[in-house]
C-alpha positions in Angstrom: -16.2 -76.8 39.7 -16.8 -72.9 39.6 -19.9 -71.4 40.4 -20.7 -67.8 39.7 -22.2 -65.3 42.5 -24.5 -63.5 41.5 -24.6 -61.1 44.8 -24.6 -57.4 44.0 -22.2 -54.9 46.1 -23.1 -51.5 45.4 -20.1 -50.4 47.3 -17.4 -51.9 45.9 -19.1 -50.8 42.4 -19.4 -47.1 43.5 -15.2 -47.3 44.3 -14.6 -48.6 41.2 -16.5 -46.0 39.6 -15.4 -42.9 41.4 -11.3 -44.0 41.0 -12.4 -44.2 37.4 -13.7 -41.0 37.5 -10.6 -39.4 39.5 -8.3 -41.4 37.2 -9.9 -39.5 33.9 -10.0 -35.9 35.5 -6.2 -36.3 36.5 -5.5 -37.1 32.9 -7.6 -34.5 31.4 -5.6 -32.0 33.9 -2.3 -32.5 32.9 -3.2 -32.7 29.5 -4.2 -29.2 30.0 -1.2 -28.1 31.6 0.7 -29.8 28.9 -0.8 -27.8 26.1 -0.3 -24.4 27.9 2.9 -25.0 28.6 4.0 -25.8 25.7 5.3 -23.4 22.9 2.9 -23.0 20.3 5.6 -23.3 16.9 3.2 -25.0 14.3 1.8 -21.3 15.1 4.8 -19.2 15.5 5.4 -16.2 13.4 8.9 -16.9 11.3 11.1 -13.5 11.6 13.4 -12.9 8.3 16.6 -11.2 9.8 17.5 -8.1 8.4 21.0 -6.7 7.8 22.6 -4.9 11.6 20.1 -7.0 13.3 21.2 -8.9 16.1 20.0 -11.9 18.0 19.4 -9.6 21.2 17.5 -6.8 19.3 14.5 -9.5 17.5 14.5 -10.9 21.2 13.4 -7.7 22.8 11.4 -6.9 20.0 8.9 -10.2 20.3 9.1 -9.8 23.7 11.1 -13.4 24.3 13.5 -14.4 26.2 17.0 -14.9 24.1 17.9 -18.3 25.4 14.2 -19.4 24.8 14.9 -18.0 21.0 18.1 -19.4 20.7 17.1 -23.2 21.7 13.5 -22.9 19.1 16.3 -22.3 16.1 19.0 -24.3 17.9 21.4 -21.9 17.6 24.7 -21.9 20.0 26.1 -18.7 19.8 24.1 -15.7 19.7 26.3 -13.7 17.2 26.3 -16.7 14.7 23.0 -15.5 12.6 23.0 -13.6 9.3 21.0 -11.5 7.0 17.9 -13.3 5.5 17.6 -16.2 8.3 14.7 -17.2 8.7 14.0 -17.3 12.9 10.9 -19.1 14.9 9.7 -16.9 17.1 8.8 -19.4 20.1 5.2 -18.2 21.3 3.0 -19.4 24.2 -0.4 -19.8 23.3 -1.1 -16.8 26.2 0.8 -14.3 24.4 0.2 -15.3 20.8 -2.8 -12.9 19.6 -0.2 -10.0 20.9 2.5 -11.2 18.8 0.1 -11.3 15.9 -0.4 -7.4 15.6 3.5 -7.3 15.3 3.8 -9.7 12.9 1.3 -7.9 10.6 3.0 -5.0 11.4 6.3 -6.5 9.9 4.8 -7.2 6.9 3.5 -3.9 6.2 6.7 -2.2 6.4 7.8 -2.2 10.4 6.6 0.4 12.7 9.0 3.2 13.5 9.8 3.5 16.9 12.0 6.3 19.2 15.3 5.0 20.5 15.3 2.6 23.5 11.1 2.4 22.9 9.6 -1.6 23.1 7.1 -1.7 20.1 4.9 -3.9 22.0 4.1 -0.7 24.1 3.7 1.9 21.4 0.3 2.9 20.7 -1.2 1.7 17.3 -4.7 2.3 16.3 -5.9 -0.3 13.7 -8.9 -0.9 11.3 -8.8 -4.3 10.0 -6.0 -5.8 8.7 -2.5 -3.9 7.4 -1.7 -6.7 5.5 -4.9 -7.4 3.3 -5.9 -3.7 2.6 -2.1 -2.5 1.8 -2.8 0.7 4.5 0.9 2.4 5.2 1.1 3.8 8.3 2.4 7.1 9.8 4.4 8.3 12.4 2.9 11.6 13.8 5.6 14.4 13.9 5.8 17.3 16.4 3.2 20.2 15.3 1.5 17.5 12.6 -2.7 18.1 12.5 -4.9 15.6 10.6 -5.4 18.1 8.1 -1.5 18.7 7.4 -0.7 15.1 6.9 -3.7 14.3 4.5 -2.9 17.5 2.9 1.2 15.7 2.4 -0.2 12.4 1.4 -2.8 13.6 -1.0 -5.7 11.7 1.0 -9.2 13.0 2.4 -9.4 14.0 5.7 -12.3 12.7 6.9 -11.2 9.4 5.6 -8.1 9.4 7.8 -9.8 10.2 10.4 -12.5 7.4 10.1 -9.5 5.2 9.6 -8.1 5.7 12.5 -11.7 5.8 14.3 -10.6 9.5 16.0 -13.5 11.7 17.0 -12.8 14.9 15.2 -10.3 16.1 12.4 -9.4 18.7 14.9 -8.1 16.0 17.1 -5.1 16.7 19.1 -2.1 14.3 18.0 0.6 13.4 19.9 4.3 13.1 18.7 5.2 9.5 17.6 1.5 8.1 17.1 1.3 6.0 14.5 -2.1 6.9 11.9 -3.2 4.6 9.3 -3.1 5.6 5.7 -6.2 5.3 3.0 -5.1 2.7 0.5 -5.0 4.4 -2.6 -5.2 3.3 -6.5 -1.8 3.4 -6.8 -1.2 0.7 -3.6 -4.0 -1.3 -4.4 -2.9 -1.9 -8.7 -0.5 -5.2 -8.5 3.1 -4.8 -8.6 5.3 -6.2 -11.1 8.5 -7.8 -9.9 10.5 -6.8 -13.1 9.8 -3.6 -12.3 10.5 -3.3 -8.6 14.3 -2.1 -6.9 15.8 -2.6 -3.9 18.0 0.5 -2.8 21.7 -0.5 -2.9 24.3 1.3 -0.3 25.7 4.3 -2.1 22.7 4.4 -4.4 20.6 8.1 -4.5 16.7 8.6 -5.9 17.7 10.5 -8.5 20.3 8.3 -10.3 17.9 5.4 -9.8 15.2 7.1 -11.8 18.4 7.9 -14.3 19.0 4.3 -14.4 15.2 3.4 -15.2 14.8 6.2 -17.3 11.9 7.5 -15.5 11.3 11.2 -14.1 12.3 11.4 -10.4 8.9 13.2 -10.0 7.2 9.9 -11.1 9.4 7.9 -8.8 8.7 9.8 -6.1 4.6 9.9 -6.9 4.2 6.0 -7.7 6.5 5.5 -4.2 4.4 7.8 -2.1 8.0 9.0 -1.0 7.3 12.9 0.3 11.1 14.0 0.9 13.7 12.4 -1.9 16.5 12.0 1.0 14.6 9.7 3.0 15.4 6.4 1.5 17.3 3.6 2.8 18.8 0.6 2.4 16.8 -2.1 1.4 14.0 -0.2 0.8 11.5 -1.6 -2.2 10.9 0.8 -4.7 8.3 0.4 -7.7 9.0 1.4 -11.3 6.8 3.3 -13.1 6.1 2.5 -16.9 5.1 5.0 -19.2 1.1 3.5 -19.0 1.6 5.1 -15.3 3.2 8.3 -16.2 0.4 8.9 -19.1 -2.4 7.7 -16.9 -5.9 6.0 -18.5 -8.8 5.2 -17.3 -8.7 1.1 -16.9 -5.6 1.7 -14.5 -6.9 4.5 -12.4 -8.7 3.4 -9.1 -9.9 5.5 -6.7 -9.7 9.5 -6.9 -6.7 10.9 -8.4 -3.6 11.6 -6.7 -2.2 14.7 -5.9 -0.2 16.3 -3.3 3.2 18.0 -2.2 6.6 16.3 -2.6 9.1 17.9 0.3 12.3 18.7 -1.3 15.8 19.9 0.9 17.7 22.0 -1.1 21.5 20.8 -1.6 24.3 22.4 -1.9 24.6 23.8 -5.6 20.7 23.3 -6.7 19.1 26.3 -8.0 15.3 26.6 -8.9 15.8 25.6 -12.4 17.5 22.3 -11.4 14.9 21.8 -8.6 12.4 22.0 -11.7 14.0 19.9 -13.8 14.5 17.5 -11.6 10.9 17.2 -10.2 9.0 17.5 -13.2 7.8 20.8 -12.5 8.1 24.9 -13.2 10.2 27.8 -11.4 6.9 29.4 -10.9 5.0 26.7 -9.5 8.2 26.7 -7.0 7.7 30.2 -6.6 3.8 30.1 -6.5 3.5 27.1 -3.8 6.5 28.5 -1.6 5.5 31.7 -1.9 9.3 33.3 -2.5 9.8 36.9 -3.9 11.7 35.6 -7.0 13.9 32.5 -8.5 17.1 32.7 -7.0 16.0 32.7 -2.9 16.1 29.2 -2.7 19.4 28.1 0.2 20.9 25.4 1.3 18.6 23.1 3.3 15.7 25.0 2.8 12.4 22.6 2.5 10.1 23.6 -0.2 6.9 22.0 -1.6 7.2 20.7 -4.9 3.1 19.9 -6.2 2.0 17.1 -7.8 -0.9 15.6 -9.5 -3.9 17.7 -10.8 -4.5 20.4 -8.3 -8.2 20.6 -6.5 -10.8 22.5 -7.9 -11.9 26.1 -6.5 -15.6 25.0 -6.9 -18.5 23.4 -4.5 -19.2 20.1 -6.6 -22.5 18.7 -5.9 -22.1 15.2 -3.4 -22.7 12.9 -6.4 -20.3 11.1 -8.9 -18.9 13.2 -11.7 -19.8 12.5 -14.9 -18.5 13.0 -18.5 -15.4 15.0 -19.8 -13.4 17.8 -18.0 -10.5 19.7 -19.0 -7.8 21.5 -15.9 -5.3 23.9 -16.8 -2.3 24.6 -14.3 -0.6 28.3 -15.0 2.1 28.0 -12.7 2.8 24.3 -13.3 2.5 24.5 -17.1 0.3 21.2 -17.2 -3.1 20.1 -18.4 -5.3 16.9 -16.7 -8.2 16.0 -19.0 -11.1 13.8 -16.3 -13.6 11.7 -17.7 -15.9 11.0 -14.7 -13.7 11.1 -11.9 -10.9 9.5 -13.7 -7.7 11.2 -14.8 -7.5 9.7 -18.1 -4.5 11.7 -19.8 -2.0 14.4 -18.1 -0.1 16.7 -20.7 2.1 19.6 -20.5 0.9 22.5 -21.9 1.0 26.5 -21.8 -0.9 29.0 -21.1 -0.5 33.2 -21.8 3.3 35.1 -21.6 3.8 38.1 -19.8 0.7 40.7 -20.0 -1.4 38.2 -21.9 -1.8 36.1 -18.9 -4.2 33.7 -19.4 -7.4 34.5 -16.7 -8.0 31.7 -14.0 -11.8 30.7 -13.7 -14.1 27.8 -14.2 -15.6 28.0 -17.8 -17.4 26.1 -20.6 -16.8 25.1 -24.1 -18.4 27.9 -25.7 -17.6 27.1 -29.5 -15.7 24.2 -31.1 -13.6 25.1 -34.7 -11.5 22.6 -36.1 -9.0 25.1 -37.8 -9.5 28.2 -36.0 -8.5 31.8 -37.7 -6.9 34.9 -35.7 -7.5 37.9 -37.6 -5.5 39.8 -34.9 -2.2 37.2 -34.8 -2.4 36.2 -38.2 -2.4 32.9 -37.6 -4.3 29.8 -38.0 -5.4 27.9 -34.6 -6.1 24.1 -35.2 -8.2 22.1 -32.7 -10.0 25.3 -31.6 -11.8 24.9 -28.3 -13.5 28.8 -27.5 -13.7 29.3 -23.5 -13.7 33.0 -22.5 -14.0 36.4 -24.0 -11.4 39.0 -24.0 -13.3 42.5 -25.3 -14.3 41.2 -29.1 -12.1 38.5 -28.6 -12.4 34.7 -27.3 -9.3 33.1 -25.6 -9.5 29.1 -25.9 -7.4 26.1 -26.2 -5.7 25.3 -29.4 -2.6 22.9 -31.1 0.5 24.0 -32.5 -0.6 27.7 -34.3 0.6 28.1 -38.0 1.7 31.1 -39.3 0.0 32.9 -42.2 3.2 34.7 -43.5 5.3 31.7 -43.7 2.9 28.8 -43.7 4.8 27.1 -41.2 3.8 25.5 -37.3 5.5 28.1 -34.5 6.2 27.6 -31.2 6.8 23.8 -31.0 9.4 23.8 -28.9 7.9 26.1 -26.2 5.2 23.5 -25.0 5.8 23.5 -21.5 6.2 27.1 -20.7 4.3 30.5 -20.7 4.3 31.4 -24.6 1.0 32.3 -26.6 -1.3 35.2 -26.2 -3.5 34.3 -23.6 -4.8 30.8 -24.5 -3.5 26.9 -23.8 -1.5 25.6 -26.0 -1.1 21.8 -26.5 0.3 19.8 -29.5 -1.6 18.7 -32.1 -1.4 15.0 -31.0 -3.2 16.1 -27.7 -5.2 18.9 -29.3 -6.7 16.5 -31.6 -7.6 14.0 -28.6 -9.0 16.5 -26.6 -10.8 18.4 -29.7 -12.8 14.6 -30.5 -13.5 14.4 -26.2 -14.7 17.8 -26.0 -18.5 19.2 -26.4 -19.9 22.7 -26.1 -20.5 23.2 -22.7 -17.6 21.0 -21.7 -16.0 22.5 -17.7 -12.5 23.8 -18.3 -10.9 24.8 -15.0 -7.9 26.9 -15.1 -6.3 27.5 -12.1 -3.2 29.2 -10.8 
């Protein structure tokens, strides 16, 4: 027969309790160590290999050993990987938020780096993330200010500044720094995959845009490419359609774009070609470079080649523009009509030959004719739009002129280069847009 004791021994109960105890901490302890020690690959960046990479090379770069790389992709031989593998990058959990700025990096485009240089240790400043705002970055260049490279990017300033959260524009920059670019409208619009192209070996910017049938100048614009010799291999180029070489206002976002492209002279290019080529005039070559004539241009000689409507020689109060605007280029023979702060169309045009010059300034819309009459020329001016007097005169902006003698349209075929008598010329198609925009008291801006 058993009989139960009902004693109580407090302790035996305490040992029981406190090996319990010791039991659960030794467990919770190497739990811990288990978890650190432990490569982190549900977390792991994936690397894409890229053609000349090696095994050695995306190693260094992450900052891993090789034979630690190696046995995560359980790979044997080190030379046995090939373009477009994807690679697990095998990642502790103590050095996983470092890795996570290069990754980010990666997908933005890579970060440039000198020869023999470890990325991990090259300074670069960041506000928020690369990937979701679709920033670019920069890689400062010897004798580069803050000022020069928003002045070859077409960006404010100030805004690169705040960006890259420096204390002054006046800030002193240091060879190889990397800068943050402002998104602008033209990285933030969606791309289109039909009308995206990888660079091929052998294949140059300007037989690309030949293939396309787009204007290098708009390849170069929509790419944010400054110098046309500086692609690569594999690099991603978007197409521009003609809705992007037009413009209009539901696909502009932000302020317009504008710049310089930087252009090397090759052997056998002459200004005219240069112009051709980029969409622009001999004189605006000749304006922007300041050279004495059009034949000094030599072989690897860097001009600047503008584009997009040129800033406005006026103090603009600090609010949002408002309704229509009309800007006249003389050197670049081209017209950019703003509604707001929106570049809505952007036409070639031309403006006065020879003595009749036609006057830079900021004017008005002073009288609005639809078939304007010249007394002087003989000639009838459709679309009139009266700016600016000259003596008992008024210089304006006008279609296609017809001519009284002969009844017939002149000058059709000069749109595009200096040819009337002092006023800008468009045709009729864009005359008559403008004309139906335009109001009396309308700013035209007609700049050099």
């Amino acid at each position: 027969m058993f009989t139960w004791s009902l004693a109580f021994h407090p302790q035996r109960w305490l040992r029981s309790r406190l090996y319990a105890l010791i039991a659960l901490l030794s467990f919770l302890l190497a739990l811990s160590l288990a978890v650190d020690a432990a490569p982190l690959f549900a977390q792991s960046p994936v690397h894409i290999v890229q053609p000349g990479e090696t095994l050695t090379q995306i190693a260094a770069r992450y900052g891993v050993a090789l034979e630690a790389l190696m046995q995560a992709n359980q790979i044997s031989e080190a030379d046995r990987i090939f373009s477009g593998q994807q690679l697990i990058i095998p990642i502790s959990a103590h050095s996983a938020q470092s890795v996570d700025e290069d990754v980010i990096e990666e997908a933005n485009g890579g970060v440039e780096t000198t020869s023999g240089e470890n990325p991990s240790e090259v300074a670069v400043e960041r506000s928020g993330s690369a990937i979701a705002t679709l920033n670019r970055t920069y890689q400062v260049r010897t004798g580069d200010t803050l000022s020069l490279i928003a002045l070859r990017f077409g960006v404010d300033a100030d805004a690169l500044r705040r960006l890259n959260r420096l204390p002054s524009v006046n800030v002193s920059l240091r060879a190889g720094q990397q800068l943050l670019l402002p998104a602008t409208g033209e990285e933030l619009r969606p791309r289109t995959p039909d009308r995206e192209h990888r660079v091929q070996a052998g294949e140059t910017l300007s037989k690309i845009a030949a293939d396309y049938g787009v204007t290098l100048a708009a390849l170069l614009q929509v790419n944010r490419i400054a110098d046309p010799n500086t692609v690569y291999v594999g690099q991603l180029l978007i197409i521009p359609g003609d809705s992007r070489e037009h413009g209009g206002a539901s696909r502009q976002i932000g302020p317009p774009r504008n710049g310089f492209f930087y252009y090397t002279v090759q052997p056998g290019d002459t200004m005219s070609t240069i112009a051709r080529n980029l969409n622009t005039t001999m004189l605006a070559i000749q304006t922007y470079n300041n050279l004495p004539d059009a034949e000094t241009v030599y072989n690897n000689m860097q001009i600047k080649i503008p584009y997009g409507p040129p800033p406005i020689d006026q103090v603009f109060p600090p609010v949002p523009m408002s309704g229509t605007r009309f800007v006249v280029s003389i050197s670049r023979q081209q017209c950019w009509v703003y509604q707001g702060e929106r570049v809505v169309y952007a036409w070639p045009c031309s403006t006065g030959a020879g003595e009749r010059r036609t006057k830079p300034g900021n004017y008005a819309v002073q009288s609005k004719i639809l078939n304007a009459k010249s007394k002087v020329w003989k000639l009838d001016m459709p679309y009139w739009l009266g700016i600016y007097d000259v003596g008992p005169y008024e210089n304006g902006i006008h279609g296609l002129p017809v001519s009284w003698q002969t009844g017939k349209k002149i000058w059709s075929g000069l749109i595009g280069q200096p040819a009337t008598f002092g006023c800008a010329m468009l045709g009729d198609l864009e005359a008559s847009i403008l004309f139906r925009m335009a109001y009396i008291g309308m700013p035209v801006h007609v700049l050099n």
